[in-house]
DRENZA-773087 format. One record per residue: residue in one letter; x, y, z of N, C-alpha, C in turn. Coordinates in steps of 0.1 Angstrom, whole numbers, m for minus. Atoms other than C-alpha are relative to their C-alpha. Example, Ala and Ser with C-alpha at 12.3 -4.5 7.8 and 13.67 -1.06 7.14 Angstrom:
<atoms>
- a;9;m12;0;123;m45;78;9;12;0
- s;m9;m11;0;137;m11;71;m8;11;8
</atoms>
This chain:
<atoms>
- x;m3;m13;m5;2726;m215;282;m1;11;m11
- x;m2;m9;13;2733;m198;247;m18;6;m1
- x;16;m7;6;2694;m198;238;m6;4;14
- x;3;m16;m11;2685;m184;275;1;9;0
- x;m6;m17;4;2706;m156;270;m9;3;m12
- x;5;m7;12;2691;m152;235;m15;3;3
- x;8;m2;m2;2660;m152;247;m3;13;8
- x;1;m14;m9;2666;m129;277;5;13;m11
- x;m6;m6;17;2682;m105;246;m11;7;m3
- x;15;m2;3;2649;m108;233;m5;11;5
- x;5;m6;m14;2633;m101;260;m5;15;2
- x;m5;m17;m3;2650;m68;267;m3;8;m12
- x;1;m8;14;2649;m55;231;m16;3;1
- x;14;m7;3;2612;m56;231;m6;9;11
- x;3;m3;m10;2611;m44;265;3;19;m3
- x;m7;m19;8;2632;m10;250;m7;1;m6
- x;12;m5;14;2610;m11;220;m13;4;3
- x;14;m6;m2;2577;m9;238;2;9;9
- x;0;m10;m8;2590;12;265;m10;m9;11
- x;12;m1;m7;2567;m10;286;1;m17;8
- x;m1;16;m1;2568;m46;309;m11;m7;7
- x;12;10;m6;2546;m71;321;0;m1;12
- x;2;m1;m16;2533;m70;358;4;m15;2
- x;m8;12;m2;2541;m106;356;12;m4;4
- x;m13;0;3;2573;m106;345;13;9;9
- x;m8;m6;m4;2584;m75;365;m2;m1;18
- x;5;5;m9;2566;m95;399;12;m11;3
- x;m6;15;m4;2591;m127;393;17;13;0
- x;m14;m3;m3;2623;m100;392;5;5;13
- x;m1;m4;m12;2641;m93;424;7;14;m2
- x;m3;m16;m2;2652;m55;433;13;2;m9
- x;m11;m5;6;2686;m57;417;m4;1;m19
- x;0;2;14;2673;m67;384;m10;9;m6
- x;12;m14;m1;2641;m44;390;11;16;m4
- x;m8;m15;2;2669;m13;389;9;m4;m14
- x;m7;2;18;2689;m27;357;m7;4;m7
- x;5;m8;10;2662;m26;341;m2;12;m5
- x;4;m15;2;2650;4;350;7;11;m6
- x;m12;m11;5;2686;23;340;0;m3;m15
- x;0;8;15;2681;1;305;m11;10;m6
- x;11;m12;6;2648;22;299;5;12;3
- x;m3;m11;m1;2662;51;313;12;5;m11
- x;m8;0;9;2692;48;291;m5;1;m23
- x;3;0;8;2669;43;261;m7;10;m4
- x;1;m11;m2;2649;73;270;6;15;m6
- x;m8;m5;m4;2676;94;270;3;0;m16
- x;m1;3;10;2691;77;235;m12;7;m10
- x;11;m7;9;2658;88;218;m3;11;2
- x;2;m12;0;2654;122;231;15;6;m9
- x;m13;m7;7;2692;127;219;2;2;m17
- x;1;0;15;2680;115;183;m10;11;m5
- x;9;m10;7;2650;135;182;7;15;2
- x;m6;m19;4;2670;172;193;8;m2;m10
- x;m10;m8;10;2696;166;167;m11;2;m13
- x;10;m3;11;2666;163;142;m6;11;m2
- x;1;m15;5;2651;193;152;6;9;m2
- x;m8;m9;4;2682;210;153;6;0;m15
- x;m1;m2;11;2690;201;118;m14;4;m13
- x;8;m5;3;2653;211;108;3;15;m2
- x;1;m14;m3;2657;246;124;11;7;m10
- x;m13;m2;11;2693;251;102;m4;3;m14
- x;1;m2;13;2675;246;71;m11;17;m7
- x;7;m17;4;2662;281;52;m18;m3;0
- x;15;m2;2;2624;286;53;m3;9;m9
- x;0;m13;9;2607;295;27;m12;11;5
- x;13;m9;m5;2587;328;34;m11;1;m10
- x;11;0;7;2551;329;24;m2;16;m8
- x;2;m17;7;2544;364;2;m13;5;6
- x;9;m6;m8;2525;388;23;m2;1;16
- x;m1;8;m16;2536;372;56;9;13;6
- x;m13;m4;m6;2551;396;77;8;m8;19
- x;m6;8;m5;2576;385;98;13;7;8
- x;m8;m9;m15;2600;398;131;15;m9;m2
- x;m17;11;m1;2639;385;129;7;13;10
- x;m13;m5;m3;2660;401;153;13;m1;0
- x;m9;m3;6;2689;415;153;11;m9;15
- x;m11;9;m5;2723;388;163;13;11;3
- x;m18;m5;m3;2753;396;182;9;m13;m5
- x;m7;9;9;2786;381;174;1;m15;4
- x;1;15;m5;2778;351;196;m11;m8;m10
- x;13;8;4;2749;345;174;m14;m3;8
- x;10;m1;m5;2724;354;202;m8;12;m4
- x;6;m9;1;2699;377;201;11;13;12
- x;m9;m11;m4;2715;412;205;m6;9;12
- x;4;m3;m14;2708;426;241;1;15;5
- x;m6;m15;m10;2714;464;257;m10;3;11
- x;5;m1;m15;2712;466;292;m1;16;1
- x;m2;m13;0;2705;503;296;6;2;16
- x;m6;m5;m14;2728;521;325;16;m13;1
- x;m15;6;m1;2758;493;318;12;10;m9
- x;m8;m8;9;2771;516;290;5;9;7
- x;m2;m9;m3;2796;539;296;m7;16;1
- x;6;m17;6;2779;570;276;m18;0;7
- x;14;m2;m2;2742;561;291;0;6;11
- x;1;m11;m9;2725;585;311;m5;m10;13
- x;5;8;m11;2715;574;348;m16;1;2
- x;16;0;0;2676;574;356;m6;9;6
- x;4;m13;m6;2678;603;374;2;13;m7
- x;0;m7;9;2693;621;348;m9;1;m13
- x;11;5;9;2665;609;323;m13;8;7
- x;9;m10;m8;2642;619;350;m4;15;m3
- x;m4;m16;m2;2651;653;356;m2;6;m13
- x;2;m3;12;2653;657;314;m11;2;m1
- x;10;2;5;2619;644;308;m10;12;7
- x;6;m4;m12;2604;665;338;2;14;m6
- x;m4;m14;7;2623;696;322;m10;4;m14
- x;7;m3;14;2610;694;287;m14;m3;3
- x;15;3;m2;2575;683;300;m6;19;6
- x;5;m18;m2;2576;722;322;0;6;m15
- x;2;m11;12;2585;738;291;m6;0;m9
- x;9;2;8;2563;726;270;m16;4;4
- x;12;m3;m5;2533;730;294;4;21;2
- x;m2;m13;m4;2548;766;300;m2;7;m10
- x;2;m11;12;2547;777;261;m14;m6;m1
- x;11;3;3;2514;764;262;m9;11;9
- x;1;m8;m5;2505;781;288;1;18;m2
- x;m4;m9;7;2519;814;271;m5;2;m14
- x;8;0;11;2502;808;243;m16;4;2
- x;18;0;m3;2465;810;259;6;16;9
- x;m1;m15;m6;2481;841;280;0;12;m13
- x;8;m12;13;2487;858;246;m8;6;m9
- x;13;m3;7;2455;852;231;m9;6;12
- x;6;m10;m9;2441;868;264;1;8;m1
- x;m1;m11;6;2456;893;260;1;7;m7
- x;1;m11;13;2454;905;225;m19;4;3
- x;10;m6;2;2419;902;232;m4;11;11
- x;6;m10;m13;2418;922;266;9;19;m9
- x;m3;m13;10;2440;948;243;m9;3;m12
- x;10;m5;14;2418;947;215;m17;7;6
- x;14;m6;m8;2388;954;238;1;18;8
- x;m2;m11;m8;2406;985;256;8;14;m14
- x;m8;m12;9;2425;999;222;m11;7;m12
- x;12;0;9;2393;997;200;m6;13;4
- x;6;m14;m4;2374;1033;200;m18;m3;m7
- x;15;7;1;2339;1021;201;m5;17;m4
- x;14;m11;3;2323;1060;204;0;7;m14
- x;m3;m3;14;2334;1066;169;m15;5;m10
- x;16;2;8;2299;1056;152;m7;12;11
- x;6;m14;m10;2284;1083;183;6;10;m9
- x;m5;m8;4;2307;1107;170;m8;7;m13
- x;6;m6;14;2298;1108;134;m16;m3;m2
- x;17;0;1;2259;1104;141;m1;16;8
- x;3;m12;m3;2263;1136;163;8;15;m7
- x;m7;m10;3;2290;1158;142;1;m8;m16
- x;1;m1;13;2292;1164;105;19;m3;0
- x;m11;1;1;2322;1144;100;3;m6;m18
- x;m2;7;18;2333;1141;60;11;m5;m3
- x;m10;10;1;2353;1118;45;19;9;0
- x;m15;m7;0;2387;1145;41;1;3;17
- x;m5;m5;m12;2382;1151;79;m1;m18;8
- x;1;19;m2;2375;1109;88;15;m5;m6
- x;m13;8;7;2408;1100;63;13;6;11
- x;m11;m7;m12;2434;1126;87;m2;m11;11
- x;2;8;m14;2419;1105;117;5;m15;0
- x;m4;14;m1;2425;1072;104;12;m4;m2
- x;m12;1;3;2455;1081;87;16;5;13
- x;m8;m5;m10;2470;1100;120;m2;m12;11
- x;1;4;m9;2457;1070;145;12;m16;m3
- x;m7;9;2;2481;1042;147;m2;m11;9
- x;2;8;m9;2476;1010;162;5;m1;12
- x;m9;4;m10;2507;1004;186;0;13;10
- x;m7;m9;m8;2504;1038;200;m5;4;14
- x;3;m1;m10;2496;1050;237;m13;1;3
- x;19;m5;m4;2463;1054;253;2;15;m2
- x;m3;m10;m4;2474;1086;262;m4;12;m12
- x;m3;m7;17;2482;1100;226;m15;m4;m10
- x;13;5;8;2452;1081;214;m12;14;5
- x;11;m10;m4;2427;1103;239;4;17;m6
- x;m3;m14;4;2448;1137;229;m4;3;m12
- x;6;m1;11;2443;1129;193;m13;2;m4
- x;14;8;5;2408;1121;195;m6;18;6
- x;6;m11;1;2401;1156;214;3;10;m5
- x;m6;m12;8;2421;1174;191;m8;5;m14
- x;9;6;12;2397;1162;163;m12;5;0
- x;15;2;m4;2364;1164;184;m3;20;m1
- x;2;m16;1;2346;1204;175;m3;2;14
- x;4;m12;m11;2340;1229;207;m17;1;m2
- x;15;m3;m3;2306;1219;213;m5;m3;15
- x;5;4;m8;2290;1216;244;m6;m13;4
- x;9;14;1;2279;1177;255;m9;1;12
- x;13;1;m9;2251;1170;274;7;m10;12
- x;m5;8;m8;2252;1150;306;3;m14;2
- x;3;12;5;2248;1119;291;15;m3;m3
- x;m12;m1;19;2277;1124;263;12;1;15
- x;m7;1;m8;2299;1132;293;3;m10;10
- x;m3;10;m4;2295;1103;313;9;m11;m10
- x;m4;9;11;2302;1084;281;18;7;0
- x;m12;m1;3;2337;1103;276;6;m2;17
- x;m11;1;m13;2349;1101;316;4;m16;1
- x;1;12;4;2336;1063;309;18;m8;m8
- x;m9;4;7;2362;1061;285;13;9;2
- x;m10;m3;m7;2389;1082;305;5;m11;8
- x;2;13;m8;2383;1054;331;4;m10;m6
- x;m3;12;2;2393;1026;309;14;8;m8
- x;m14;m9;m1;2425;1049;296;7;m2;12
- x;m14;m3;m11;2439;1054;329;m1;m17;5
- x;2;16;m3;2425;1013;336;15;m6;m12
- x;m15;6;3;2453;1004;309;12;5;m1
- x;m15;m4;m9;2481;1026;322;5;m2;8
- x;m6;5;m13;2479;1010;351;7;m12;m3
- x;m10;12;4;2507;982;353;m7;m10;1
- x;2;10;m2;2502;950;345;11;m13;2
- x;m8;8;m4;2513;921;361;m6;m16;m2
- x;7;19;1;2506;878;353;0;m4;12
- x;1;8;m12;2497;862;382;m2;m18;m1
- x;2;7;7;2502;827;376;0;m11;11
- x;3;9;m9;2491;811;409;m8;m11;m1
- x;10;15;2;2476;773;407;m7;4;m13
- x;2;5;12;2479;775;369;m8;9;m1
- x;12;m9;5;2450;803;364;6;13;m6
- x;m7;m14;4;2457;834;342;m9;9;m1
- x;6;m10;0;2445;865;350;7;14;2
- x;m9;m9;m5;2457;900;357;m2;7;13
- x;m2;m7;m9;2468;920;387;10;8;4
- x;m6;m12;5;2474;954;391;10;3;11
- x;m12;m1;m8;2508;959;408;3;18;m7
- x;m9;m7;5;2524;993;411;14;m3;m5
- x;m14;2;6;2559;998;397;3;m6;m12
- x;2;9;9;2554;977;368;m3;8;m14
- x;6;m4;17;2557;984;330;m11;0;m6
- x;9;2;8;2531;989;312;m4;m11;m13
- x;m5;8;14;2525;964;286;m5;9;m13
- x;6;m8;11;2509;989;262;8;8;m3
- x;m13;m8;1;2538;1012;264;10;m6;m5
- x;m12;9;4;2562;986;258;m5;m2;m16
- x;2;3;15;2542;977;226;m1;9;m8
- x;8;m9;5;2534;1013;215;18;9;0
- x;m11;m9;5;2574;1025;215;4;m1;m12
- x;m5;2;18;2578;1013;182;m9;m2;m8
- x;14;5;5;2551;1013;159;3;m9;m13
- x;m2;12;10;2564;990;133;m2;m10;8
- x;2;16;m5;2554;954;136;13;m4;1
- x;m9;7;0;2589;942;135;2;4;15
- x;m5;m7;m15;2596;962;171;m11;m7;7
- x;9;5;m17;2565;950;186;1;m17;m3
- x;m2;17;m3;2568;915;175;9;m7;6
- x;m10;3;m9;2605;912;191;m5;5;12
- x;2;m3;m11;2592;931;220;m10;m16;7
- x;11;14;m4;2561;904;224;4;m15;m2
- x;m4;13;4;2583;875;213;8;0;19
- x;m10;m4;m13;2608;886;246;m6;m1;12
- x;11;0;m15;2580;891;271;m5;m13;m1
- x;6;17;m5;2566;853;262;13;m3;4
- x;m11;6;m6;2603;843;266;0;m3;16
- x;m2;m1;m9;2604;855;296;m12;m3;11
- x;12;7;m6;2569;846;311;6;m18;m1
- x;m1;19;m5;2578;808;299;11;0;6
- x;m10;6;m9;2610;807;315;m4;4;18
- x;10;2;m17;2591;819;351;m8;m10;0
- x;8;10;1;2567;798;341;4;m13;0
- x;m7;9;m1;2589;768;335;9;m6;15
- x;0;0;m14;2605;773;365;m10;m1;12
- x;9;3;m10;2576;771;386;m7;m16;m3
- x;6;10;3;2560;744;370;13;m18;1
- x;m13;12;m5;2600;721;375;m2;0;14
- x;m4;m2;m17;2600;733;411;m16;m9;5
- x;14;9;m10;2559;718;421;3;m19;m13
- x;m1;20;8;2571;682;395;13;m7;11
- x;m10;1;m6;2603;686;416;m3;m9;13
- x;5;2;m15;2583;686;449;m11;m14;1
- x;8;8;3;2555;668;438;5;m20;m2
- x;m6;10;m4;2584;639;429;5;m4;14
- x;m4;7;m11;2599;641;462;m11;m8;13
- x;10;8;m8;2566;637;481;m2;m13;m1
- x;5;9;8;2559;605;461;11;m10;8
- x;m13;11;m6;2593;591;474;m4;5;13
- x;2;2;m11;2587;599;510;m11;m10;4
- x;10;15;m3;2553;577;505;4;m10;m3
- x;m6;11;8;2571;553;482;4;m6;16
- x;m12;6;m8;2598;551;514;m12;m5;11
- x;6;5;m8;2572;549;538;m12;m16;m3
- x;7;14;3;2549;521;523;10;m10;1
- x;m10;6;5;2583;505;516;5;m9;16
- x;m4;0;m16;2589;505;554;m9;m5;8
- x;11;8;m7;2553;495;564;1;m15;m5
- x;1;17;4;2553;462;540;12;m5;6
- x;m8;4;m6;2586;452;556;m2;m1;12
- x;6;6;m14;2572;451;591;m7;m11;m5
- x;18;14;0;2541;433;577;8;m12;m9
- x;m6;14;9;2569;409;557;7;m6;12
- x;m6;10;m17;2587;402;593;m10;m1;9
- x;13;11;m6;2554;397;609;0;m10;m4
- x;8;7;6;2544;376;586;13;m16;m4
- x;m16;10;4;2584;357;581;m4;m7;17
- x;m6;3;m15;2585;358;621;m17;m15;2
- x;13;9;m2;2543;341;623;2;m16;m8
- x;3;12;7;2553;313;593;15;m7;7
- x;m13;11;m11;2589;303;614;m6;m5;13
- x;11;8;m12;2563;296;645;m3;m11;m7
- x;11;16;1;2541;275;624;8;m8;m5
- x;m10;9;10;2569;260;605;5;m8;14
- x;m2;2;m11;2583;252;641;m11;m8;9
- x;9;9;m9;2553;240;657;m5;m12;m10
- x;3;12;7;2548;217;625;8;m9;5
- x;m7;10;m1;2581;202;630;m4;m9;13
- x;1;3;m14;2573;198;668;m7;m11;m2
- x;8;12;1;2540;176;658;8;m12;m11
- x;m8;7;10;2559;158;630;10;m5;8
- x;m12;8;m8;2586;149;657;m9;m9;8
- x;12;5;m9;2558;136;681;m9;m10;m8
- x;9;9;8;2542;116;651;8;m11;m2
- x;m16;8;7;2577;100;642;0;m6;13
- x;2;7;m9;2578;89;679;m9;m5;2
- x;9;8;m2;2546;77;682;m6;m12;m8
- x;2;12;15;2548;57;647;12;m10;10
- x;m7;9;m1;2579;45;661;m5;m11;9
- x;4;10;m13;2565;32;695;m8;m11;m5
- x;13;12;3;2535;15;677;5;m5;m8
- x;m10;9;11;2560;0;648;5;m11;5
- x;1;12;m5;2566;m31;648;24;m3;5
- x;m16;m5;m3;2603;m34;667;5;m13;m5
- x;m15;9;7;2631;m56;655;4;m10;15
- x;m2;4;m15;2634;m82;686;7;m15;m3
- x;m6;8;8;2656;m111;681;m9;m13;7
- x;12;14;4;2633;m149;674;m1;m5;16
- x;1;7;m14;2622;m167;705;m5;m8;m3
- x;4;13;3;2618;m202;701;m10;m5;9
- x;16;3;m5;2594;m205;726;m12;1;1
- x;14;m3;7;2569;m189;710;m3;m5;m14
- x;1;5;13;2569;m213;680;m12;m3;0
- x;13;9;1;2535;m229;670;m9;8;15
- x;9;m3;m9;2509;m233;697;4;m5;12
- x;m3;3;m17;2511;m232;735;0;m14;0
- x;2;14;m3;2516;m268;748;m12;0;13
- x;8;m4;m12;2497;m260;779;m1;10;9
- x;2;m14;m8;2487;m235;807;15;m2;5
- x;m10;1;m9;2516;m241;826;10;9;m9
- x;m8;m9;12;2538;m226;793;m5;10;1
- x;3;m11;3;2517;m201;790;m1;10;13
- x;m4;m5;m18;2519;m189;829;13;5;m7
- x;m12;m1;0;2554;m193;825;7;12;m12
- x;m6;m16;7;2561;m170;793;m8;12;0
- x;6;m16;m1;2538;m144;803;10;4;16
- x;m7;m7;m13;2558;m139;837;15;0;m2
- x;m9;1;12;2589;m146;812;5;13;m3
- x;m2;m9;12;2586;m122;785;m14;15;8
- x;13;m14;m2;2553;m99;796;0;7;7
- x;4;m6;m13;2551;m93;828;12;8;5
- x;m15;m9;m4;2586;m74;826;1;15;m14
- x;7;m11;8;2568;m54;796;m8;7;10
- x;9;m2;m9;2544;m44;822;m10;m3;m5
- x;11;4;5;2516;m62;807;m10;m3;10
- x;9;2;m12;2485;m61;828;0;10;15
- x;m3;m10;m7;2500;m30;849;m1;11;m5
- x;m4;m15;6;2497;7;847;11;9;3
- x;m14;m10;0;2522;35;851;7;m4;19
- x;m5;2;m13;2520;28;889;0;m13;5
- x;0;14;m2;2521;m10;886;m8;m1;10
- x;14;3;m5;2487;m15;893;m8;m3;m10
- x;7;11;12;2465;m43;876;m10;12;m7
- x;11;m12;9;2444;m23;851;m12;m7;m3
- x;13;7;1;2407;m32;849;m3;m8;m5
- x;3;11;11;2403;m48;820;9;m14;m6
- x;m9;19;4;2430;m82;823;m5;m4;10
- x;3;12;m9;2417;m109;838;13;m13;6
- x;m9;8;3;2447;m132;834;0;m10;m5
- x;1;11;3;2445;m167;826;m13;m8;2
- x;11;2;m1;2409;m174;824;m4;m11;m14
- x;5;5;9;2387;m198;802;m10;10;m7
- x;10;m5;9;2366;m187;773;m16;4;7
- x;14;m2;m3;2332;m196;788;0;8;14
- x;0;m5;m13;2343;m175;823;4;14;m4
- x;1;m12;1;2350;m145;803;m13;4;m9
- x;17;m3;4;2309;m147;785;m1;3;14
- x;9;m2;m17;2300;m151;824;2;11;5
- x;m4;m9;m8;2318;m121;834;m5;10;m10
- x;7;m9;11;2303;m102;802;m15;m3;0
- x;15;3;1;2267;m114;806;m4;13;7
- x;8;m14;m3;2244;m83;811;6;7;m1
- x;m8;m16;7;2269;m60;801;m8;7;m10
- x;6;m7;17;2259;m34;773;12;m1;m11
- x;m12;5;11;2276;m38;737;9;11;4
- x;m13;m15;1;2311;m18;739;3;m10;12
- x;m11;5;m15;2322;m40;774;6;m10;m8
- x;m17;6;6;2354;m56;768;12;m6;11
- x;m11;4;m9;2381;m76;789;12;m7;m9
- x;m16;6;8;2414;m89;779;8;m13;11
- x;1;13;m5;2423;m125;788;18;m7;m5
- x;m9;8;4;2454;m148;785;m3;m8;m10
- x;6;12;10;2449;m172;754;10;m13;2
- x;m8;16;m2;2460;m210;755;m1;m3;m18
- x;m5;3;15;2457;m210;711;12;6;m3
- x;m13;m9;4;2487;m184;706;5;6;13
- x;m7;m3;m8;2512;m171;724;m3;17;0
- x;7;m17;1;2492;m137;729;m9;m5;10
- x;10;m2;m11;2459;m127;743;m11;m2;m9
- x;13;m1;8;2420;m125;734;m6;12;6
- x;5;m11;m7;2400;m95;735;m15;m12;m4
- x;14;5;m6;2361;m107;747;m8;11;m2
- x;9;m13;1;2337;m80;734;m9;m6;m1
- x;14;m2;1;2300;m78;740;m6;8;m11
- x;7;m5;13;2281;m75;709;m11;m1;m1
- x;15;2;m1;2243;m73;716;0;m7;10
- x;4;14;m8;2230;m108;728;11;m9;0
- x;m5;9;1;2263;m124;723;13;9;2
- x;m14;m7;m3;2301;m121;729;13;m6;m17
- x;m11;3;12;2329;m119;698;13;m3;8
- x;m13;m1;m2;2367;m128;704;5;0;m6
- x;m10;2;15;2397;m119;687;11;m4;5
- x;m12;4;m4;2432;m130;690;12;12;2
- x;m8;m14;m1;2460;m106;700;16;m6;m2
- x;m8;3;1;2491;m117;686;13;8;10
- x;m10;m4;m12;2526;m109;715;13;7;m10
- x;m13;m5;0;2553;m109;696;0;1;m22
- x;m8;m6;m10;2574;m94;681;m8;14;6
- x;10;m6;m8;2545;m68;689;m14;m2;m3
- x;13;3;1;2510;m63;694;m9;0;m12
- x;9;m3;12;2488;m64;667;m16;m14;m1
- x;14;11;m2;2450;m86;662;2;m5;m13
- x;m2;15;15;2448;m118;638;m15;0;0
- x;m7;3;13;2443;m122;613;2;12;m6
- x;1;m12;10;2438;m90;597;12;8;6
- x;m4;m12;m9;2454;m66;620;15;2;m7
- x;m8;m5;10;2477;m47;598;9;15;11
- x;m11;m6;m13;2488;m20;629;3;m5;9
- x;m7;5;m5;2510;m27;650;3;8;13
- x;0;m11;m11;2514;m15;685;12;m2;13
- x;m12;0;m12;2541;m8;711;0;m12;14
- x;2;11;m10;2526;m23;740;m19;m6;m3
- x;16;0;m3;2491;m37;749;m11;9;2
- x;6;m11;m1;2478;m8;763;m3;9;m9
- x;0;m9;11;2485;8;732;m11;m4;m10
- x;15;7;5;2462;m15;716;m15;m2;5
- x;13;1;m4;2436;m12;735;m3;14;0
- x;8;m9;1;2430;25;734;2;4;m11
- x;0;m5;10;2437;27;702;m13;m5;m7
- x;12;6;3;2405;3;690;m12;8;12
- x;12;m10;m3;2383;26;715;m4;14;m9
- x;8;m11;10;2380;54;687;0;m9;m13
- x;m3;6;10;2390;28;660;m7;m12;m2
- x;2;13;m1;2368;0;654;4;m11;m3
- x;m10;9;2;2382;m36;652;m1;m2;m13
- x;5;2;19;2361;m42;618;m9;14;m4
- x;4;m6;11;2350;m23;593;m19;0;1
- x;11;0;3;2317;m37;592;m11;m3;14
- x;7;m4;m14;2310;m45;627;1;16;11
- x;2;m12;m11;2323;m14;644;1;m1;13
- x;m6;4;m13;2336;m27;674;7;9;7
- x;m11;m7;m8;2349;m2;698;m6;m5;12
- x;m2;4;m15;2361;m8;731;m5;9;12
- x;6;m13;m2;2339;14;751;2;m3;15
- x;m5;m4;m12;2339;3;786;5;m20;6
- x;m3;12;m9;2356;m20;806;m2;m8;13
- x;8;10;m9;2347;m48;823;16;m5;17
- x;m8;3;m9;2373;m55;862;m6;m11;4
- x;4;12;m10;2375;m84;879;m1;m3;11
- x;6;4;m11;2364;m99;910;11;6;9
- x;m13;m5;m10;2401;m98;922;10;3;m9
- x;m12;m5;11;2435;m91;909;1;m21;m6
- x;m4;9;9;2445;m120;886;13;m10;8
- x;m12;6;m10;2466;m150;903;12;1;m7
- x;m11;2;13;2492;m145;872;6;10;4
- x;m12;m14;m1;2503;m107;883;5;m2;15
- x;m9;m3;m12;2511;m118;918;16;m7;0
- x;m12;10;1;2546;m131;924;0;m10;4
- x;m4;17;0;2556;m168;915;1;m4;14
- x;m8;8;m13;2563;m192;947;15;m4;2
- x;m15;m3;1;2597;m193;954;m1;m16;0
</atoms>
């Protein structure tokens, strides 16, 4: 007993060591010893994964060294020793996402707004520098003897910031008492015309982003506003005050269409939001049908395995070995069968194809000139079953039909069937062999009903 055990010992150790057993070996063990082992490898498994994490975990512990040039990411540990985490919006002090919103949306207008203000004031220095400029100058001194002591007064009296108004007074204060031709006069009404063009007020018009001007009564002048103070310091607060005040209109308009522009976005947001939720309860309500009508066939497959499974029937000694004679075999088909309804259909009515207790060579006779596929079903006197009689060309096959404890065909016959009937239309789409292809195609009735299904003599 000692060196059995040591042996089995053995055994097992190499069995853990290779992780691995012999189909042999694990052929001669029965289920309980089949699962020992199994927990023995599982247990060993288990044992060796627990050796290899502490290894890597005493790996990971030790310092690495860093290569020079390498760069390399470490973040930053909280005090658990995890990587340090911030959920934004858990913090007291953090802003919510509409206040972030709203921020970003702000400084985005104002920024487009002084940009905007920026391309308006380069328009307009040049639409002022085109209207303050005195172009007929060079006319002037090609038609009047103008010398340099009477040219210096002019330049030195004209000032940039100052009015149209004061500009044209000066200029005819200057100009000699000559008569102009009709020409020369168009030219000065010309330039009346663009005088009283920039006293007229000006207003920004700053519809769908475009900048241009339009002339509004009531409205300051902007040349007047620039031309009260003729130092640069007065007009550059004056023109710093007027962009102020342009970007904050402008800002404001440009918050109010991001404003709108956001909430449209959310009314589609809400609405797509609201269409895919139909089309997710279509689509929930369509897969609980088919989920439902799976079960339904899956219940109907489970009953129809069951019927054809082979049932649990307790031993009947009178079907031991082989029939002794017909007289037995009468006797346990009107027994055991004929209370199956074997040889009856739903309305206990003989079904075509049983003959009852017939000989072999009288069920060829009853298949002669048949075509292949005819088929009858016969009492057998070898087993306590039946024979099926198929026509196969020029000649007839039989097989055996084992009774109990259900139907099924010998030798092979590996399904198993509820009743008879079950077996027989099941081999009409299924052939018997593989290599013959035997299906049960039509059946052969007999002369009369069978003397086996009528009732015994009292």
């Amino acid at each position: 007993m000692p060196c059995g055990y040591k042996r089995v010992s053995t055994m097992l150790q190499q069995i853990l060591r290779d992780m691995w057993v012999d189909p042999e070996i694990l052929a001669e063990l029965d289920e309980t010893q089949k699962q020992t082992l199994f927990c023995k490898m599982r247990e060993e498994q288990v044992r060796r994964w627990q050796l290899w994490d502490e290894k890597i975990g005493k790996e990971d512990e030790r310092p690495k060294c860093q290569k020079n040039g390498r760069k390399q990411v470490q973040f930053l540990t909280g005090e658990d020793g995890e990587p340090w985490v911030w959920v934004m919006g858990e913090h007291a002090n953090d802003k919510s996402i509409e206040t972030i919103l709203a921020e970003e949306a702000q400084e985005k207008a104002i920024a487009q707004a002084r940009e905007e203000v920026q391309q308006l004031r380069k328009s307009v220095e040049k639409e002022l520098t085109q209207l303050i400029e005195y172009k007929p100058l060079d006319d002037l001194e090609q038609k009047f003897d103008l010398s340099p002591k009477t040219i210096d007064p002019l330049e030195d009296t004209l000032e940039i910031y100052c009015t149209v108004d004061e500009l044209r007074q000066r200029i005819e204060e200057l100009e000699p008492d000559v008569k102009l031709s009709d020409k020369e006069l168009e030219i000065r009404d010309e330039l009346a015309d663009k005088a009283d063009f920039c006293n007229d007020s000006l207003k920004l018009d700053l519809n769908k982003n475009t900048l241009h001007f339009n002339f509004i009564e009531g409205k300051r002048d902007v040349l007047q506003d620039m031309g009260v103070n003729s130092s640069g310091d007065g007009v550059s607060v004056l023109v710093a005050a007027w962009e102020r005040r342009v970007a904050a209109a402008r800002a404001g308009d440009i918050l109010r269409g991001l404003k709108a522009r956001r909430a449209r976005a959310n009314r589609i947001a809400q609405h797509n939001a609201l269409s895919h939720d139909a089309t997710w309860r279509d689509q929930e309500r369509k897969a609980k049908e088919a989920e439902a009508s799976m079960r339904e066939i899956a219940r109907a497959a489970r009953e129809a395995h069951r019927r054809s499974s082979n049932i649990v029937a307790p031993p009947d000694t009178t079907q031991a070995g082989k029939p002794p004679n017909r007289e037995s075999v009468m006797e346990w088909f009107r027994t055991h069968e004929l209370n199956r309804g074997v040889g009856l259909d739903e309305n206990n009515k003989p079904v075509e194809w049983f003959h009852g207790l017939i000989s072999r060579s009288a069920a060829e006779t009853a298949l002669a000139g048949r075509p292949t596929g005819s088929f009858l079903v016969r009492l057998s006197e070898r087993v306590w079953g039946y024979a099926v009689t198929y026509r196969a060309g020029a000649r007839c096959k039989h097989y055996l039909v084992e009774a109990a404890p259900a139907y099924r065909l010998l030798p092979t016959g590996h399904v198993t069937h509820y009743t008879l009937a079950d077996l027989i239309n099941y081999h009409k789409t299924v052939p018997i062999t593989e290599t013959g292809g035997e299906l049960l195609l039509e059946a052969v009735a007999p002369l009369s009903t069978p003397d086996i299904l009528c009732a015994p003599p009292s």
